[in-house]
C-alpha positions as CSV (number, residue, x, y, z in Angstrom):
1,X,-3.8,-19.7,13.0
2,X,-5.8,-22.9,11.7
3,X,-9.3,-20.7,11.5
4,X,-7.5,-17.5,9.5
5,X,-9.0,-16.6,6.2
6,X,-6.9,-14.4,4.9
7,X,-3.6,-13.1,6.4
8,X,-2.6,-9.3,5.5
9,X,1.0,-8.7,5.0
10,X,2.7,-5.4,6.2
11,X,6.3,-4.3,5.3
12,X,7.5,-1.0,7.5
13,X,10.5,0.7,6.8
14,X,11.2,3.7,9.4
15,X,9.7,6.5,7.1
16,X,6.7,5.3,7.4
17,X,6.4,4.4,10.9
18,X,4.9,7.7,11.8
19,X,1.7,6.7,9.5
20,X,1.4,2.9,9.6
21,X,1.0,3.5,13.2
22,X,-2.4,4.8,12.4
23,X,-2.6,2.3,9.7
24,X,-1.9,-1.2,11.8
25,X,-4.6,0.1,14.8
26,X,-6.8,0.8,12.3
27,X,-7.4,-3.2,11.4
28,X,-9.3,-3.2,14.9
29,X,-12.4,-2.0,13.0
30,X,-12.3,-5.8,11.7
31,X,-14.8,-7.6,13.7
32,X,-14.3,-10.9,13.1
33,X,-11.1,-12.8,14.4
34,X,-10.1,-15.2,11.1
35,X,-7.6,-12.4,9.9
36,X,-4.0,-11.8,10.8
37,X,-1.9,-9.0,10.2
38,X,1.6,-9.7,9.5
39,X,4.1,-6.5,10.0
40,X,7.8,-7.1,8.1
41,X,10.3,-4.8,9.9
42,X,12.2,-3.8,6.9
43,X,15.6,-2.2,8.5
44,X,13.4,-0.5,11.1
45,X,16.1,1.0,13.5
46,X,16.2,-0.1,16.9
47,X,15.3,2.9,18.2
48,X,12.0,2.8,16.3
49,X,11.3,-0.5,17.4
50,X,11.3,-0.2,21.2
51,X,8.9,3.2,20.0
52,X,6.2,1.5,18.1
53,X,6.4,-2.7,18.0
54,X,5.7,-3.1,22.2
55,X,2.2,-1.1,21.5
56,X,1.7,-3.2,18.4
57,X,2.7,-6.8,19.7
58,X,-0.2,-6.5,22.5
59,X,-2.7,-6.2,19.5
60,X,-3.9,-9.6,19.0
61,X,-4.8,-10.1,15.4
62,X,-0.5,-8.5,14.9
63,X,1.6,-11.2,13.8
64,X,4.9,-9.3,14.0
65,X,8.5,-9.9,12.1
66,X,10.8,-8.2,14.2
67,X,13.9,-9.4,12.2
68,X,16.0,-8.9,15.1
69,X,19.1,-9.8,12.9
70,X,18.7,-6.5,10.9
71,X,21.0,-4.4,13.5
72,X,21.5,-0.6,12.8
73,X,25.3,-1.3,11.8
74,X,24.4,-3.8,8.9
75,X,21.9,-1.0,7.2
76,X,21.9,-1.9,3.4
77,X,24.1,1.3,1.6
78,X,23.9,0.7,-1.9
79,X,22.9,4.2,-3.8
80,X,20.5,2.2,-6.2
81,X,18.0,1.3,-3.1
82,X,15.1,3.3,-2.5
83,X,16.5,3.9,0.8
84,X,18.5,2.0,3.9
85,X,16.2,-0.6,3.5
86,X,15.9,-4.1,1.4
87,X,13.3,-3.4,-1.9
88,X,9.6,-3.9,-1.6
89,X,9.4,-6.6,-4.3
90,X,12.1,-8.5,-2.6
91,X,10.5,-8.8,0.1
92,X,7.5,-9.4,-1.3
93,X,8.5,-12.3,-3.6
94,X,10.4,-14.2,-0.7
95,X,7.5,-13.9,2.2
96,X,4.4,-14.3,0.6
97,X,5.2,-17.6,-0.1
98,X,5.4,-18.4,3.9
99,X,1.6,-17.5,3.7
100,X,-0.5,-20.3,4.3
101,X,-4.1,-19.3,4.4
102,X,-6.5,-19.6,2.1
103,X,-6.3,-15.8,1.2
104,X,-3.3,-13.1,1.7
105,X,-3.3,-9.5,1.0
106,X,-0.7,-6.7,0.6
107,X,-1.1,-3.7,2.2
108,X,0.7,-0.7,2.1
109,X,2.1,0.5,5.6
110,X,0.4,4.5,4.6
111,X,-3.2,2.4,3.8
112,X,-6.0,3.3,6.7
113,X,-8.8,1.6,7.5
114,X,-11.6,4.0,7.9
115,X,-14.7,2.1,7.8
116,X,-14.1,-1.8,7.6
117,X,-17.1,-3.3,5.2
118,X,-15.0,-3.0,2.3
119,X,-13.2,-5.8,3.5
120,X,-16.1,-8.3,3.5
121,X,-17.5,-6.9,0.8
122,X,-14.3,-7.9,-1.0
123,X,-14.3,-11.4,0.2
124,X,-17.6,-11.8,-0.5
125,X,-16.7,-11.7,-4.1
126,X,-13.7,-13.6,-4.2
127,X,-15.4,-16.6,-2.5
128,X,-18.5,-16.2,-5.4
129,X,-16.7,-16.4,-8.1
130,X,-13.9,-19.5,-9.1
131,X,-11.9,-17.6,-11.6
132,X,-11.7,-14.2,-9.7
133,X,-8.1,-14.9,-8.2
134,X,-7.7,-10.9,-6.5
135,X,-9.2,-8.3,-6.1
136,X,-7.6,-4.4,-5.1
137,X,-9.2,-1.5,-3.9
138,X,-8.4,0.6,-7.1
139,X,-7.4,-0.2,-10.7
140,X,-5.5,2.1,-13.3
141,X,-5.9,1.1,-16.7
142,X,-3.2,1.3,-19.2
143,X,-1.8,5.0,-20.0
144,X,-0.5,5.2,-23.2
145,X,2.0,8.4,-22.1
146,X,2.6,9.0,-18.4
147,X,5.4,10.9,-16.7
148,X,7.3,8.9,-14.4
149,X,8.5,11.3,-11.2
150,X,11.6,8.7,-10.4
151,X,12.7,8.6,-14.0
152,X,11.7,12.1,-15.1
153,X,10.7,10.4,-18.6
154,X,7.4,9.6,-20.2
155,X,6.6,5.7,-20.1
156,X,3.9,4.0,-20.9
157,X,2.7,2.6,-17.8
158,X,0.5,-0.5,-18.2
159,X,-2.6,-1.2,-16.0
160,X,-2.5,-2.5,-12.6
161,X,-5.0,-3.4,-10.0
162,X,-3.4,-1.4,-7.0
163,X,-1.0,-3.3,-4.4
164,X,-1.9,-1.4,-1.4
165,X,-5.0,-2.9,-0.5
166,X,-5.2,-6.1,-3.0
167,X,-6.5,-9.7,-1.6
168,X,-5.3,-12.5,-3.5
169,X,-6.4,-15.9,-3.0
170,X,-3.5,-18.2,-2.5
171,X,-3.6,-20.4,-5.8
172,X,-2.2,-17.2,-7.4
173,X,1.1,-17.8,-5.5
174,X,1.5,-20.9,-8.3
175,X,2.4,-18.2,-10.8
176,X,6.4,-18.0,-10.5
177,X,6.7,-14.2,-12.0
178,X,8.2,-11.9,-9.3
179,X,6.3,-8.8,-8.7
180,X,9.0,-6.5,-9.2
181,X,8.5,-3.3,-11.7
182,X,9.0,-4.8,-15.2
183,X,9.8,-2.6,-18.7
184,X,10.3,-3.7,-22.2
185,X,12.3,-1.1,-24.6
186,X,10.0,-0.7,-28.1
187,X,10.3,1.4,-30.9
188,X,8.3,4.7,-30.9
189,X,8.4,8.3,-28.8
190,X,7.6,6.4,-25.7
191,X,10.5,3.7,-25.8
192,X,9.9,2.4,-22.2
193,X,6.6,0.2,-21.9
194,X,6.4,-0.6,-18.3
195,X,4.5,-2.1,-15.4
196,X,4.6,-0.8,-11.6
197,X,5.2,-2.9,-8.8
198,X,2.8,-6.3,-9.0
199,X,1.8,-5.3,-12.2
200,X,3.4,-7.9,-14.6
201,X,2.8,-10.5,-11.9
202,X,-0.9,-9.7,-12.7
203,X,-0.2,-9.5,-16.0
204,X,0.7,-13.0,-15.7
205,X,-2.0,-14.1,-13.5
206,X,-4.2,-13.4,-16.2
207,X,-2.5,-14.0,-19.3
208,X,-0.8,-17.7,-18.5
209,X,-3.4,-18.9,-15.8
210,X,-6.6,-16.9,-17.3
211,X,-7.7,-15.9,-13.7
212,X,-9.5,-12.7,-13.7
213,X,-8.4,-9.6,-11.4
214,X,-11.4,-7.0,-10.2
215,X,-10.9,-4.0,-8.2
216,X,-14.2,-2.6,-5.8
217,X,-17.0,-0.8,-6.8
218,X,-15.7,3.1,-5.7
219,X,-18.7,3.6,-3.9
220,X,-16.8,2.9,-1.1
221,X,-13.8,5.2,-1.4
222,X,-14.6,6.8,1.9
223,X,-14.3,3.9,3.9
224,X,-10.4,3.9,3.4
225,X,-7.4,6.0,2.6
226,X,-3.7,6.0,1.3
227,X,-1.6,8.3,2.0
228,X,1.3,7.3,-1.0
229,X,4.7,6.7,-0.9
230,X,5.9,6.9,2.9
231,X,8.6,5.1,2.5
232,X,9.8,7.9,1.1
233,X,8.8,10.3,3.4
234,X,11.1,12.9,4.9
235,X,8.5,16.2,5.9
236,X,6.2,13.9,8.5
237,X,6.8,13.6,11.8
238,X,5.5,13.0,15.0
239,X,4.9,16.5,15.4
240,X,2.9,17.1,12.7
241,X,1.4,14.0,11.6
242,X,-1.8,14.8,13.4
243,X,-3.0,18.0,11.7
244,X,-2.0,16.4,8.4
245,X,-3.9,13.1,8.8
246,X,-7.0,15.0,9.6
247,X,-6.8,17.0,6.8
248,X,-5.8,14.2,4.4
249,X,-9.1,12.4,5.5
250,X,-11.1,15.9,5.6
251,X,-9.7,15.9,1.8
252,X,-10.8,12.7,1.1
253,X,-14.0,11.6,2.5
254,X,-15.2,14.8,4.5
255,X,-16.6,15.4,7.8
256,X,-19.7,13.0,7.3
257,X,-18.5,10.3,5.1
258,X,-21.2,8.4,3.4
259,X,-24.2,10.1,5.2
260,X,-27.3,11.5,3.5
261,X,-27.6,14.3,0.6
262,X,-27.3,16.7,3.0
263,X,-24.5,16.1,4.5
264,X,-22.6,15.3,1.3
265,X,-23.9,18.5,-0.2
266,X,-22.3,20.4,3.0
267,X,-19.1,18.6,2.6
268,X,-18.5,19.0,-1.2
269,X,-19.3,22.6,-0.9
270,X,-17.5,23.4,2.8
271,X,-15.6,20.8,4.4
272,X,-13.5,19.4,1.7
273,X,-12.9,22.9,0.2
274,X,-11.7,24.2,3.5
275,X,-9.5,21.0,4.0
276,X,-7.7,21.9,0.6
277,X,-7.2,25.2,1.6
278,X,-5.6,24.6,5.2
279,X,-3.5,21.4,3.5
280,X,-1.8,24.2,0.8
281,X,-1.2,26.5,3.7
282,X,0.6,23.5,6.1
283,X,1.8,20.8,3.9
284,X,1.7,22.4,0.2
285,X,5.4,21.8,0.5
286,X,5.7,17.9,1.2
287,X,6.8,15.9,-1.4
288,X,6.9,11.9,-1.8
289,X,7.3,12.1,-5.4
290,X,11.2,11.2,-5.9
291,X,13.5,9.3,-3.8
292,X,14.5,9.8,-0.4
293,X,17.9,12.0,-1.1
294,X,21.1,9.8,-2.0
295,X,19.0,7.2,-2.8
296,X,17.7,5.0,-6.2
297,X,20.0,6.8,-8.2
298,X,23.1,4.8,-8.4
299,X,23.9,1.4,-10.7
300,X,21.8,-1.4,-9.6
């Protein structure tokens, strides 16, 4: 663990199992050996477990937290969870802090690596410049009027550098603010100003430590993909996780990826359009956009 740059922290909830399995062999593509991946069983059932974390333990860059204490009978219940699991933040704000290399990095369990020089790319930057103190492989900037799905209201949602591919370096672990969704009330038609998970931690990275956040140049888009919101999934399965991966990355990047103008031209005109079309005829009828049913709408 002595020679690891940058550790990338994991939480898995059994939703998302059927994805992040994809997700956590896809760090393989990584081809240097100064990384680790740490996986957070987050109320995984036991049944789950002896499925996917044998295969997973014999990769050797997986650093996995089985939480063998987290038995099926002591499943969190309370209504205002997301689901029979403990809250991302939560975790978040108590086990990054056990990181100790120079560089961590959360990463959602639905993120794929597709092609891997994104990554270096990435670090390059960080290590060039002192005040950059993260950077994420997408940014939203601050919409004035958006509708929030979980709330069914218009917010206004502030901007974020996106937390499911975001490297950090570790001084930002100084700032104290958890990275748990944040809103102020305010006067106006949009009473709720909010930020989304990390964002007001980011907020505060730059506005009381005056680091700077960055997110990569979208040139490289193709070389990953996120699914969204598995831990909330209830229409994927092992059954048809396949066909829907393929076409999610069909979608996304293609058949050819980045190749020449050809090849681009034949997938913006063909492959991506025929993708779209088999996805509405499969999967036009998943939906990650709420919470999983009986859940995140009680009292908190």
């Amino acid at each position: 663990m002595n020679n690891t740059k940058v550790t990338f922290f994991m939480v898995v909830t059994g939703p998302d199992l059927v994805i992040a399995d994809y997700a956590v062999k896809s760090f393989a593509q990584i081809r240097t050996n100064d990384f680790k991946l740490r996986i957070y069983s987050n109320w995984v059932s036991s049944a789950l477990k002896e499925k996917y974390f044998p295969e997973w333990e014999q990769l050797d860059y997986v650093d996995l937290v089985k939480n063998e204490w987290q038995t099926d009978d002591k499943k969190p219940m309370d209504p205002w969870l997301d689901g029979p699991f403990e809250r991302h933040h939560d975790v978040l704000d108590r086990e990054l802090k056990k990181i100790k290399t120079p560089y961590f990095a959360t990463v959602d369990s639905d993120f794929e690596i597709l092609d891997a020089r994104f990554i270096s790319v990435m670090l390059e930057q960080l290590d060039a410049n002192p005040r950059l103190v993260a950077m994420s492989t997408d940014y939203s900037p601050k919409i004035a009027q958006h509708y929030d799905s979980y709330s069914q209201e218009v917010i206004c949602l502030n901007e974020r550098w996106h937390p499911w591919f975001c490297i950090y370096k570790r001084e930002a672990l100084q700032c104290n603010v958890s990275h748990a969704y944040y809103e102020e009330i305010i006067p106006g038609p949009v009473p709720r100003n909010a930020w989304d998970t990390m964002g007001y931690f980011q907020r505060a990275l730059k506005q009381t430590r005056g680091w700077q956040l960055a997110a990569l140049d979208p040139k490289y888009q193709p070389c990953f993909i996120h699914y969204a919101a598995f831990a909330k999934n209830r229409d994927i399965n092992e059954n048809n996780v396949a066909p829907y991966r393929r076409l999610m990355i069909l979608q996304r990047r293609g058949f050819f990826g980045c190749a020449n103008w050809i090849a681009r031209k034949i997938d913006q005109f063909f492959t991506k359009p025929l993708a779209n079309c088999l996805y509405w005829i499969r999967f036009r009828r998943v939906d990650r956009s709420d919470y999983l049913p009986g859940w995140g709408k009680g009292e908190k």
